[in-house]
FITORLO-155452 format. One record per residue (C-alpha): x, y, z; residue in three letters. Coordinates in pm, whole numbers, plus 32768, in hexadecimal, padded with zeros to 4 digits. Layout:
REM FITORLO-155452
XYZALA
...
//
This chain:
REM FITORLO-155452
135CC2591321UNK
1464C1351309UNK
159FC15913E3UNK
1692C1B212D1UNK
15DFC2E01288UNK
15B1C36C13C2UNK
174EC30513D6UNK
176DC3EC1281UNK
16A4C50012FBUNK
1755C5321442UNK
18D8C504138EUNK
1845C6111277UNK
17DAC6FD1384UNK
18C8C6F71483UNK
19DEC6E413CAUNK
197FC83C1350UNK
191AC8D51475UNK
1A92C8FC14EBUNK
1AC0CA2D1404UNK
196FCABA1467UNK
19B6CAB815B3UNK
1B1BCB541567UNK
1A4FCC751494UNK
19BDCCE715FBUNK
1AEBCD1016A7UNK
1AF1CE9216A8UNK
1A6CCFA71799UNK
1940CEC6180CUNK
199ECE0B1957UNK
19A7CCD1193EUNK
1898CC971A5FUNK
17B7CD751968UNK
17FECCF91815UNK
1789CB94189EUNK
166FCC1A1952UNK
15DECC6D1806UNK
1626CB591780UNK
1599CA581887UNK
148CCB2D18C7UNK
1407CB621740UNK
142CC9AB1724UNK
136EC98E1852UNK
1268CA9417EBUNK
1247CA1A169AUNK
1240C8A11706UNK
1128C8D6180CUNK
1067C9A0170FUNK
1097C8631620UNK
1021C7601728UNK
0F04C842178CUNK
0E99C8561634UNK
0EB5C6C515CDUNK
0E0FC67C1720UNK
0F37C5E317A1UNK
0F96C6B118E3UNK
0FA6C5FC19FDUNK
105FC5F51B54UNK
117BC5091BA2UNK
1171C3C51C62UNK
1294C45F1D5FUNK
12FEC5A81D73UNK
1443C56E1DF6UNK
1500C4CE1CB4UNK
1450C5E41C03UNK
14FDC6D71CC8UNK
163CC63D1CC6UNK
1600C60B1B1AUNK
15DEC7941B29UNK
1708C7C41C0AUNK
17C6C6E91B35UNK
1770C70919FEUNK
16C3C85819C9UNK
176FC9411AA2UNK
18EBC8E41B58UNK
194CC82E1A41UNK
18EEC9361939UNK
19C3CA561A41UNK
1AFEC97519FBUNK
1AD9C93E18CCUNK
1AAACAAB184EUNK
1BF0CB1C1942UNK
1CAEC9FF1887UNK
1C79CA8A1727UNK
1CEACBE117A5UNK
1E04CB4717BEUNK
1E5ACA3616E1UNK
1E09CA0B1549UNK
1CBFC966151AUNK
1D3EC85E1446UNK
1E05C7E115A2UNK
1C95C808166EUNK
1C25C6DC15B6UNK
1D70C60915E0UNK
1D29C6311753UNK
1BE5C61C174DUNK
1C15C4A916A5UNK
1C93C44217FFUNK
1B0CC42E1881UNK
1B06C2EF17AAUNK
1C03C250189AUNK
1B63C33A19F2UNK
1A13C274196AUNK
1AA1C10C1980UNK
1B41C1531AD2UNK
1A1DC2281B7AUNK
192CC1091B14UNK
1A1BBFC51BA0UNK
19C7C0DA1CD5UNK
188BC10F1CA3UNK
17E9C01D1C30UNK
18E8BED91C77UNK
191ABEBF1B0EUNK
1A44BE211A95UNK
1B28BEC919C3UNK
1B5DBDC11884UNK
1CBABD8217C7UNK
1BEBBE3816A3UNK
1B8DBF6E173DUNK
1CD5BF7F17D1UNK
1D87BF40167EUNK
1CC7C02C15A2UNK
1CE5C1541697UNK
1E49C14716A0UNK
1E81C1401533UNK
1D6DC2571519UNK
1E33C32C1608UNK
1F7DC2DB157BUNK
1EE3C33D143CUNK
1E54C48B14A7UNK
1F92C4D71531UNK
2065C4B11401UNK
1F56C5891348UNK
1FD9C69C1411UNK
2144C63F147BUNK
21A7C7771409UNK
20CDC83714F8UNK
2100C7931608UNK
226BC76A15EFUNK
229EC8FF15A6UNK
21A5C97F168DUNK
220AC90417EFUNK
21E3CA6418A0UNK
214ECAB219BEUNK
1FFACB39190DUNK
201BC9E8183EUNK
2058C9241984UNK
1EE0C9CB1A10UNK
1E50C9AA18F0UNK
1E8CC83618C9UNK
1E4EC82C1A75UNK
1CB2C8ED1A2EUNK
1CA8C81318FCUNK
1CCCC6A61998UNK
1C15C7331ACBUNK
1B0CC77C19E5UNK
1B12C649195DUNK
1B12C56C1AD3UNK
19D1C66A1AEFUNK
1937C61619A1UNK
1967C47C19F4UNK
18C1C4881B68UNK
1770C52A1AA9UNK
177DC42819C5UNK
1796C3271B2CUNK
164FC3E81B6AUNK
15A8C3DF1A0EUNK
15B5C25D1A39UNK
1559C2461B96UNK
1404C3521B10UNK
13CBC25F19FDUNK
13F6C14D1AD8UNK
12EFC19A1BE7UNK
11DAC20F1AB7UNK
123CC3801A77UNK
1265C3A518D2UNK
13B1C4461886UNK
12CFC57817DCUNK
121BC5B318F7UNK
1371C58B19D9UNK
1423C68418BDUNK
12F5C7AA18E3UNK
12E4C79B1A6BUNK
1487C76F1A98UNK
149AC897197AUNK
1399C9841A8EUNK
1453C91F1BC0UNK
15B8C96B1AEBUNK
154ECA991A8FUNK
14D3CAEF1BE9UNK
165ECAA31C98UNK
16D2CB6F1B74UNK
15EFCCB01BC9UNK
1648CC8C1D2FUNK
17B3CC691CFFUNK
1795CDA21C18UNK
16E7CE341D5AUNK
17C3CE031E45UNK
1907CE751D5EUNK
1839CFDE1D07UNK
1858CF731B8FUNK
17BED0681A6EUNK
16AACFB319A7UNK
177ED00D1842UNK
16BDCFBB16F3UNK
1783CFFC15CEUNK
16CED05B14C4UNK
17EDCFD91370UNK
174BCED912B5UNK
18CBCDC21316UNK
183DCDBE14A2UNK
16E8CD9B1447UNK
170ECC94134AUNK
17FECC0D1427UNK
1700CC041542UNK
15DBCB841489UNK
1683CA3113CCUNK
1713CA041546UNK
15B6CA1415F4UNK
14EEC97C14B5UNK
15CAC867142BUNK
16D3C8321536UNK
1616C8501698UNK
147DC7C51636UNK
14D4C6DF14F7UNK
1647C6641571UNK
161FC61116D7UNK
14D3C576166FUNK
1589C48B1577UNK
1682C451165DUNK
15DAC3DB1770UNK
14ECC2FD169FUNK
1636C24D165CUNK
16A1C23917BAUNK
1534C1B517EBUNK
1554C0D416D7UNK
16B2C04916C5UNK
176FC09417F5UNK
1834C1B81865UNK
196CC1311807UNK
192BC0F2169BUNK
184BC22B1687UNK
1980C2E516F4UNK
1A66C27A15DBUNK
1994C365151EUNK
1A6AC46415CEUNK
1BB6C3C6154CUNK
1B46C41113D9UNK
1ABBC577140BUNK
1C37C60A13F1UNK
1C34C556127CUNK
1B08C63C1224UNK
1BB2C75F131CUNK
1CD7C7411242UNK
1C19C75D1109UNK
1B6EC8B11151UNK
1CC6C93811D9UNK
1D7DC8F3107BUNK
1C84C9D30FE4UNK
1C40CADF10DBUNK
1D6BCAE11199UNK
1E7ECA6610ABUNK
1EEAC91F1129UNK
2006C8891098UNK
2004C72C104EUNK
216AC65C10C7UNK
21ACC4EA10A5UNK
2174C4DF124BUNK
2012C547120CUNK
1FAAC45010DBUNK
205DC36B11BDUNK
1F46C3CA12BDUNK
1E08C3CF11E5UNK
1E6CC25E118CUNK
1E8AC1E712F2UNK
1D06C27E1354UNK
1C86C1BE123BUNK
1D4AC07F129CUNK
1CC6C0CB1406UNK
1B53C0FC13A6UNK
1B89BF9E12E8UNK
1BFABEF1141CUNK
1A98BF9514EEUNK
199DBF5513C9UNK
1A05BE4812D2UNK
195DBCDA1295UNK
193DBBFF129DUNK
19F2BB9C13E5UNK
19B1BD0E1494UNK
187DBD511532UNK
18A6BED6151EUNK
184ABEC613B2UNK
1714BDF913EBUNK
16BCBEEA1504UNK
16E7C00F141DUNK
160EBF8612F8UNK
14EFBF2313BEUNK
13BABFC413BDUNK
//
């Protein structure tokens, strides 16, 4: 698979997965709704890699761990409180931070030097995900719209260290698939504890939105998404794999005009046309590498 479809795949799905994850917020706990969702993409992932003859154990456990902390479990806890909170078309505009928490958390890392380009097209991509939802976030500065936005970009911080330990598991000879299915099982694992130790009730609705809902989110979202991902981070870098997260609120914004009645303003246009001048400034030739990066196979 080249790089700009696994780039595709991953802005397709998780730009959609915002309003699935907003379809679960209801009398499930958080904790519990994803614990089933975890759980089911790590069941149905190790049943996948069993079957192709492809299970194996990882070179380290430790990054795995801190992969499932990060990105399977913690992360997902913010995330989830944040969109009881806040609209899910503003998730995403937070969320496009982790393209500017990847650049930083690699010069870290990793000692990698944050370029004039990646610098450049991350603030336009921000400024442009911002004006898609001025309006939001210049009407909704309460104090559940404060902690919303606080969970979101701590859930995002979260979602950037795991992808500091995808690249440090592809880096010592663990495949991100095999890093996904054994970070999914140890996610899944803080999550049942956590429900342990708050006395939570195992809730399964049984209306066809929540399990929809859950099913694209552990299917689509959790196995195929983070596994696109993360072949990007392995493939191009962190930071430019992360942009992808500056254009899911394009798509985010798309599914909320028809299912949850956005209205279009000039601020927002505005906004669409600065994350495509942004993803121009990451990917295009001939004098950018990112594109080159992206096409190759």
């Amino acid at each position: 698979m080249s790089n700009a479809f696994l780039f595709f795949v991953t802005v397709l799905i998780w730009g959609t997965s915002w309003i699935g994850i907003a379809l679960q917020i209801g009398p499930v706990p958080v904790s519990v709704s994803i614990f089933y969702r975890i759980l089911l993409a790590a069941l149905l992932l190790l049943l996948w890699l069993g079957l192709t003859r492809r299970l194996a154990l990882p070179r380290q456990w430790r990054f795995v761990a801190l992969q499932g902390i990060c990105l399977f479990s913690l992360n997902f806890m913010a995330f989830y409180n944040a969109a009881a909170l806040i609209p899910s078309g503003l998730l995403s505009v937070i969320f496009s931070l982790a393209s500017i928490f990847n650049a930083i958390n690699a010069r870290i890392f990793f000692g990698e030097r944050i370029s004039i380009r990646v610098f450049i097209a991350g603030l336009i991509g921000v400024c442009g995900v911002g004006l898609l939802f001025w309006d939001s976030l210049a009407v909704t500065f309460d104090p559940d719209s404060l902690k919303g936005i606080g969970w979101m970009t701590l859930g995002t911080l979260f979602f950037s260290w795991g992808n500091m330990a995808s690249r440090k598991n592809t880096a010592i000879g663990t495949p991100p698939i095999i890093a996904n299915a054994w970070g999914m099982t140890i996610g899944a694992c803080i999550l049942w504890t956590l429900i342990m130790i708050r006395q939570q009730p195992f809730i399964l609705p049984t209306d066809f939105t929540y399990l929809a809902a859950l099913l694209y989110l552990a299917i689509f979202a959790s196995v195929i998404g983070f596994t696109t991902y993360l072949l990007l981070v392995a493939r191009i870098g962190s930071a430019q794999a992360g942009y992808a997260t500056v254009i899911f609120p394009a798509v985010a914004l798309v599914i909320s005009t028809f299912f949850e009645g956005y209205q279009w303003t000039g601020t927002a246009i505005a906004g669409v046309f600065l994350v495509l001048m942004g993803n121009i400034v990451m990917f295009a030739k001939p004098k950018l590498t990112g594109m080159r990066a992206l096409a190759r196979h």
